[in-house]
C-alpha positions in Angstrom: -20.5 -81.9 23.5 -21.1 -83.4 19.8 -19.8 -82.1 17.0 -21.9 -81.0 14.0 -23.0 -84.3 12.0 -23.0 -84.1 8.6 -27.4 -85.0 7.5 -28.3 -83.7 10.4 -30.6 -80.1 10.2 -28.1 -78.5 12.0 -25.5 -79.5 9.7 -27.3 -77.9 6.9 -28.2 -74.9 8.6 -24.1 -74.3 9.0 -23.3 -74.8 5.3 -26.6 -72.5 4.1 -25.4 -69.6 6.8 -21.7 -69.5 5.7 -22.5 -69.9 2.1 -24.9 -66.9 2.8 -21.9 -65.4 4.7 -19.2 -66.0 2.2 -21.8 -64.9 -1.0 -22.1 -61.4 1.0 -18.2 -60.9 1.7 -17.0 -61.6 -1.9 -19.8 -59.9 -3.9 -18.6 -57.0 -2.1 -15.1 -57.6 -2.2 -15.2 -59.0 -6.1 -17.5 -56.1 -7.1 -15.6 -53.8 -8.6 -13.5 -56.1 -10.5 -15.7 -55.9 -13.9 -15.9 -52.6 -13.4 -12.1 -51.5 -13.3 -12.6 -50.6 -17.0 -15.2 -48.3 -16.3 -13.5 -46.9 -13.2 -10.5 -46.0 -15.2 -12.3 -44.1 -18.0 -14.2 -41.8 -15.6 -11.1 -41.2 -13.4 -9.0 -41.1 -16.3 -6.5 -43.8 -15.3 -4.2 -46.2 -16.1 -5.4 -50.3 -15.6 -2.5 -50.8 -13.1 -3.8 -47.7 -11.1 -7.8 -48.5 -11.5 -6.7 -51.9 -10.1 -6.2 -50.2 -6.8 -9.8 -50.2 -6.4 -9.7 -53.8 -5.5 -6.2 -54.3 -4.6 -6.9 -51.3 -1.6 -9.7 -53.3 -0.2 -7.7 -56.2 -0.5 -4.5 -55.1 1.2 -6.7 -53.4 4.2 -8.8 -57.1 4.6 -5.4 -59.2 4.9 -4.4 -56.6 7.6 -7.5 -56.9 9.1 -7.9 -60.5 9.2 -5.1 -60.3 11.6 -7.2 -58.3 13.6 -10.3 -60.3 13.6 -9.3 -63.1 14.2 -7.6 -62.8 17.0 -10.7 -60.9 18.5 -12.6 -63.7 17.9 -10.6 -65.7 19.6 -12.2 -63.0 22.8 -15.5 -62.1 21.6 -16.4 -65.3 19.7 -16.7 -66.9 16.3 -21.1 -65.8 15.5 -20.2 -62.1 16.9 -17.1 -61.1 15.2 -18.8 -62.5 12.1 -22.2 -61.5 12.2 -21.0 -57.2 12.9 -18.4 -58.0 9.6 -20.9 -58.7 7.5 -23.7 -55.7 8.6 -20.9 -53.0 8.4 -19.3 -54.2 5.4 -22.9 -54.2 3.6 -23.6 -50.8 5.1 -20.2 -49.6 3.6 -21.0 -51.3 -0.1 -24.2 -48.8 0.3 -22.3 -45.7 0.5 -19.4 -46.6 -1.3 -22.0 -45.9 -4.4 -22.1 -42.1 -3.5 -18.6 -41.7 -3.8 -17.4 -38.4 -6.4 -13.7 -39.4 -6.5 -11.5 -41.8 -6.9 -9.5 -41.0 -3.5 -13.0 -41.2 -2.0 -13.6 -44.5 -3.6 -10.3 -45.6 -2.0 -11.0 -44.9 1.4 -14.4 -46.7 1.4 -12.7 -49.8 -0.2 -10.0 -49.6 2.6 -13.0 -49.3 5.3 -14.8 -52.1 3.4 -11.4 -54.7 3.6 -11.3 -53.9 7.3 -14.5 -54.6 7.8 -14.8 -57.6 5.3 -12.3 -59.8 7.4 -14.6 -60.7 10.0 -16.2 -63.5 8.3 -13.1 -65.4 5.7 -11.2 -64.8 9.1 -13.2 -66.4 11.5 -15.3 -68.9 9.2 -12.9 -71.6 8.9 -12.3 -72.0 13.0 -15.7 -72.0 13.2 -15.9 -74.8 11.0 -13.0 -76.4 12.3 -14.3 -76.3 15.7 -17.8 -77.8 15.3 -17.8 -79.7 12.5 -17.0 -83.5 12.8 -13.4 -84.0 11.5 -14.9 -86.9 8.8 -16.9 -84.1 7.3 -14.7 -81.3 7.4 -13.2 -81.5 4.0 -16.9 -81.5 2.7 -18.3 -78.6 5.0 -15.1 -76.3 4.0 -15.6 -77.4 0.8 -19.4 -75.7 0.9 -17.9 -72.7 2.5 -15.9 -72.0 -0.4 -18.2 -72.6 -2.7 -20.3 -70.1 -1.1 -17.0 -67.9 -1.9 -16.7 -68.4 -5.2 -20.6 -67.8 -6.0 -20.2 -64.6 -4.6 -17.7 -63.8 -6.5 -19.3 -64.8 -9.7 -22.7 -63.4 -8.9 -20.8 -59.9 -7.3 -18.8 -59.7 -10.9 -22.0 -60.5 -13.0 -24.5 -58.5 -10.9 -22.4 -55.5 -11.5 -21.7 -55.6 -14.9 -25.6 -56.3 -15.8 -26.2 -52.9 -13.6 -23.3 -51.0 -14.5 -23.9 -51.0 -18.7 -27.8 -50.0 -17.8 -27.1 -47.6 -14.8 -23.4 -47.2 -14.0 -21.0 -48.6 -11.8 -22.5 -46.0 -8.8 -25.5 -47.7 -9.2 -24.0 -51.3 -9.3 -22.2 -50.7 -6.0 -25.4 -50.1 -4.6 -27.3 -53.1 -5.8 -24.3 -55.4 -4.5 -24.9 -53.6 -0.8 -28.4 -54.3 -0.6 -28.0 -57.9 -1.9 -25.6 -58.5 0.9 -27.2 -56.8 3.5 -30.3 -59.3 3.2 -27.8 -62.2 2.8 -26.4 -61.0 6.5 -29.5 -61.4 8.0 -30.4 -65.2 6.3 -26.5 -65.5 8.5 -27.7 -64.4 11.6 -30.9 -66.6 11.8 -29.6 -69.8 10.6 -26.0 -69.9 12.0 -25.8 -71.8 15.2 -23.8 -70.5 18.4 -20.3 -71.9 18.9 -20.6 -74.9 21.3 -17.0 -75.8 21.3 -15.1 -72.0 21.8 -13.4 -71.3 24.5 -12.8 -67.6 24.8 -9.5 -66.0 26.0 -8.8 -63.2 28.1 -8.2 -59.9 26.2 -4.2 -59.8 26.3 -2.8 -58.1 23.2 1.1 -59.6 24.7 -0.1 -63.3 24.9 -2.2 -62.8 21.3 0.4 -61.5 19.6 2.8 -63.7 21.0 0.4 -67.0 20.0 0.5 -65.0 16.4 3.9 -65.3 15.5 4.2 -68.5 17.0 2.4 -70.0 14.4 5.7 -69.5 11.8 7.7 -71.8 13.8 5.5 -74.7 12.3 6.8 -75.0 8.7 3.9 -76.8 7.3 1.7 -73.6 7.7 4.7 -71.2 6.8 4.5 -73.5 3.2 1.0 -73.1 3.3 1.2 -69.3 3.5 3.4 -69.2 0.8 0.5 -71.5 -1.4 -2.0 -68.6 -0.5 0.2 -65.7 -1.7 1.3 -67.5 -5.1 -2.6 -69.1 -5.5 -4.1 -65.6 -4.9 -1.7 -63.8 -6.8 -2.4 -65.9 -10.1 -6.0 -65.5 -9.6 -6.5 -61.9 -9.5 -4.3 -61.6 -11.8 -6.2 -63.2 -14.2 -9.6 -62.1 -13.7 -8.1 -58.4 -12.9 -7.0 -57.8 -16.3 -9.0 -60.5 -18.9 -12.3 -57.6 -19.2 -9.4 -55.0 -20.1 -8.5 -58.0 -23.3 -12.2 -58.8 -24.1 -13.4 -54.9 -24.3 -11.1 -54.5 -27.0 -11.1 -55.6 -30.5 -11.1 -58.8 -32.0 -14.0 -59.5 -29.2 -14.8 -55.7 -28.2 -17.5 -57.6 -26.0 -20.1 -55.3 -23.8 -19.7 -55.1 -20.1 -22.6 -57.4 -19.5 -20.9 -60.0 -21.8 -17.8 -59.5 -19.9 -19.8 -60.1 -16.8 -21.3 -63.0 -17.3 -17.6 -64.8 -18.1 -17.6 -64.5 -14.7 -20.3 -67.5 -14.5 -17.4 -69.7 -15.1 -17.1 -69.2 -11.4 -19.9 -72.4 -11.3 -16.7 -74.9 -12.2 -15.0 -73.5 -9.0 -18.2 -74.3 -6.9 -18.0 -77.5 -8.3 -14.6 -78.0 -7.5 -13.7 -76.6 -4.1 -16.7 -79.0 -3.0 -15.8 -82.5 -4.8 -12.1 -81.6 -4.3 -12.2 -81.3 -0.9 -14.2 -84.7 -0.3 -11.4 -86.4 -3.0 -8.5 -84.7 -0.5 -10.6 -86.7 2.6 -10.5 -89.6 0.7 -6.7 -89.7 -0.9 -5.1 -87.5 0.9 -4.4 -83.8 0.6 -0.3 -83.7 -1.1 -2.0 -85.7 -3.9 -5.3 -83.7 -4.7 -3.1 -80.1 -3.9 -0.8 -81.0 -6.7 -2.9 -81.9 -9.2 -4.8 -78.8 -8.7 -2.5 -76.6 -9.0 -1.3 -78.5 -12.4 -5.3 -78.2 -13.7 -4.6 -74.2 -12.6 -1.2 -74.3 -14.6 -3.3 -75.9 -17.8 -5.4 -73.4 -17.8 -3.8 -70.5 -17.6 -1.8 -71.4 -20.8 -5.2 -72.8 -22.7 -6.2 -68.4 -22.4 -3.0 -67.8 -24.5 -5.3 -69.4 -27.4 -7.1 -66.4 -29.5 -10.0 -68.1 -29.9 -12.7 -66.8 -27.7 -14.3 -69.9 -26.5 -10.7 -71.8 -26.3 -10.2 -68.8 -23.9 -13.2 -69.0 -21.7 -12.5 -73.0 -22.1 -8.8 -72.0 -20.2 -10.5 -69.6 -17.5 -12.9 -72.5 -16.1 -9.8 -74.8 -15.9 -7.8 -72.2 -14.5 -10.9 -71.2 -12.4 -11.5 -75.3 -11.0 -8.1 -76.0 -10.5 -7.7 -72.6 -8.1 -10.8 -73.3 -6.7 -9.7 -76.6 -6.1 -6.7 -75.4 -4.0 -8.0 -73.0 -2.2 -10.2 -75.6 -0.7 -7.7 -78.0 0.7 -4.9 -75.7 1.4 -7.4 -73.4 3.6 -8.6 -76.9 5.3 -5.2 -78.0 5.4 -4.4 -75.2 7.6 -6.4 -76.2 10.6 -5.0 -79.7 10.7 -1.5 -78.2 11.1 -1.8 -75.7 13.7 -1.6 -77.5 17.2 -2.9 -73.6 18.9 -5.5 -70.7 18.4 -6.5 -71.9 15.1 -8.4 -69.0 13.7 -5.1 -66.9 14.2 -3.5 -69.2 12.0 -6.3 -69.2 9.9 -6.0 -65.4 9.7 -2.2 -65.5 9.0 -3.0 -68.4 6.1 -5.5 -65.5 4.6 -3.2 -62.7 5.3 -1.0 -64.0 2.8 -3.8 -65.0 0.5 -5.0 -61.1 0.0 -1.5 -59.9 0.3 -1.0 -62.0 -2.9 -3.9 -60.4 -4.6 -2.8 -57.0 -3.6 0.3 -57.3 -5.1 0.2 -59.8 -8.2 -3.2 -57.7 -8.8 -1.0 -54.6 -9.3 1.9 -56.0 -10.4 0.3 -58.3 -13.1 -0.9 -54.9 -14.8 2.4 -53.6 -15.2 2.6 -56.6 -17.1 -0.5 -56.3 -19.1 0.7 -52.3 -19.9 3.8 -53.5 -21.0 3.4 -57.0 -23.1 -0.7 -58.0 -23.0 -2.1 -60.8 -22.1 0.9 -62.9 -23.0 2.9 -60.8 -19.8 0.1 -61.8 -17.4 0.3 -65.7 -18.7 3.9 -65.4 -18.0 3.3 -64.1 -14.6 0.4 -66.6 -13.6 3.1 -69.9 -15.1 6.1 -69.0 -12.8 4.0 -68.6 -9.8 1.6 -72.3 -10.4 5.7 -73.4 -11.2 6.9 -72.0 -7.5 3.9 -73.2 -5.8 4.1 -76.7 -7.7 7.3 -77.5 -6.3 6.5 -75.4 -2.8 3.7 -78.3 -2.2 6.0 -80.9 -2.7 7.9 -80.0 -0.1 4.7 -79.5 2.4 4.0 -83.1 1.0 7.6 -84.6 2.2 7.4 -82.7 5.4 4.1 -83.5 6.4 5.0 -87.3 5.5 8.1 -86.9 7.9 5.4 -86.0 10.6 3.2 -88.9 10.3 6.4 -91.7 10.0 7.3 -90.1 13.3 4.2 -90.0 14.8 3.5 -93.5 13.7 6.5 -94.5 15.4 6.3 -93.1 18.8 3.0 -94.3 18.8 4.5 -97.9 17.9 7.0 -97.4 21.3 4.4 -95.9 23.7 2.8 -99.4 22.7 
């Protein structure tokens, strides 16, 4: 059987179903994040403790990924995605009708769970049907779906919650997705090149593990949990700065700094093609220095210079993302969307963690604490690639030469 061309109308029905796909899981996921501030003045809580409304949903999806995707490597790639997506949306709904925090919790723990069908699943589908020449391209358009999600979930919210309340924004962001599920299960195409396993929870777990004995993906992981942790850490804690005085912006205002999110659909896309064309050490590196850049830029207390240092930040993340996630397919030699899942594992356990962590930081010494955070980790990953780069190169010289004596 063919793989997926890129021009074709199947092709393009794909990239529209897991953009649709990816826009549902991280409006949901991302939702709450303007809205921490507003969380933590009706609970009465700290900004490291409100963060938990995102870092609990977080932690539970990087669990769950684990889950999902070895399920899918039984039940298939469209199934396991396509029930994530319905029950995740059905979970934003009633999320809104929470009275407590602890309540509020629970549902966001239910909602990671259910939310890691899709990120978990999405890139061995791709992997799978997609012709290898395109690949870079079509993950590219995946996570571009991602990141417009993301914006739209942060902006959406913050519009609703200054007219109506963050209830009310929780339950805009469920509807929107549950009608972006359904544009997922028309266009997206049935697997053609799956194989599905036997149900055997000694042999999938076994295949699981295995995956750490390749160190290229074990660097990889690593990538994730720095990138991830940088991210959230930044965008957790940047409305906290711009509510309060010198900018003492509105929530909407705050929102719609979110749109910088368009630079990151800009760049996980062109990124992705440059890493086709020149290789993926080269194009990872300089990303994460464009990341590094822009993360100090936000240190300026100029607001625009600062917004000007969150879309750098934002492209060069963005930027990484992309290849790293694609990278991690072309290392694993087995069940791909189990190391696909572990590569995301690490990803969310990152955000979890720096997310909470970073606002210790932010209590403690401002914004100038979460820079400091955000530098070493870019530093650590920085040098962390460099060593995927010199390992991977080992692989190919010796590949290249027992291909040379087999000649």
């Amino acid at each position: 059987m063919e793989y997926v061309q890129r021009g074709t109308s199947t092709f393009k029905k794909v990239n529209l179903a897991l953009f649709a796909g990816g826009f549902s899981t991280f409006a949901i996921l991302w939702g709450t994040q303007p809205l921490l501030p507003d969380i933590a003045k009706e609970f009465h809580l700290s900004p490291a403790v409100s963060s938990l409304s995102l870092s609990s949903a977080t932690i539970a999806l990087s669990v769950g990924l684990l889950i999902a995707g070895s399920l899918s490597e039984v039940f298939g790639r469209k199934s396991v995605m396509t029930f994530a997506l319905f029950a995740s949306a059905i979970l934003s709904i009633l999320t809104a009708f929470t009275p407590n925090f602890h309540l509020l919790l629970a549902g966001r723990v239910l909602q990671g769970i259910t939310l890691a069908g899709l990120p978990a699943v999405a890139m061995a589908y791709l992997g799978e049907e997609i012709e290898p020449k395109s690949l870079g391209m079509a993950m590219g358009l995946y996570i571009s779906g991602n990141s417009v999600g993301g914006m739209a979930g942060r902006i959406i919210s913050g519009i609703i919650t200054d007219y109506f309340g963050w209830h009310m924004a929780l339950l805009g962001i469920g509807l929107i997705s549950l009608i972006s599920s359904l544009a997922f299960l028309w266009m997206l195409p049935k697997s053609k090149h799956f194989q599905p396993q036997n149900f055997n929870i000694k042999h999938l777990t076994g295949s699981l593990f295995s995956q750490f004995k390749e160190p290229g993906l074990f660097y990889l992981f690593v990538i994730a949990f720095l990138l991830m942790g940088s991210f959230v850490s930044l965008y957790n804690y940047i409305g906290f700065q711009l509510l309060k005085p010198p900018y003492s912006l509105s929530q909407t205002l705050v929102g719609f700094i979110f749109i910088v999110y368009i630079v990151g659909t800009f760049s996980s896309t062109w990124m992705g093609m440059l890493s086709d064309q020149h290789g993926k050490r080269k194009v990872l590196q300089l990303s994460l220095m464009i990341l590094l850049v822009g993360a100090c830029i936000t240190l300026n207390t100029n607001l625009w210079f600062k917004i000007l240092g969150i879309a750098i930040f934002t492209y060069g993340f963005f930027a990484a993302h992309s290849i790293a996630s694609g990278w991690v397919g072309k290392i694993a030699t087995h069940d791909k969307a189990q190391a696909s899942s572990l590569y995301l594992f690490f990803y969310y356990a990152g955000s979890s963690i720096g997310g909470t962590v970073s606002g210790t930081f932010y209590s403690q010494y401002g914004w100038y604490g979460v820079v400091s955070m955000i530098v070493v980790l870019a530093i650590i990953s920085i040098v962390v690639s460099i060593r995927l780069g010199a390992i991977t190169n080992k692989k190919v010289k010796l590949a290249a030469h027992h291909q040379g004596l087999g000649s």
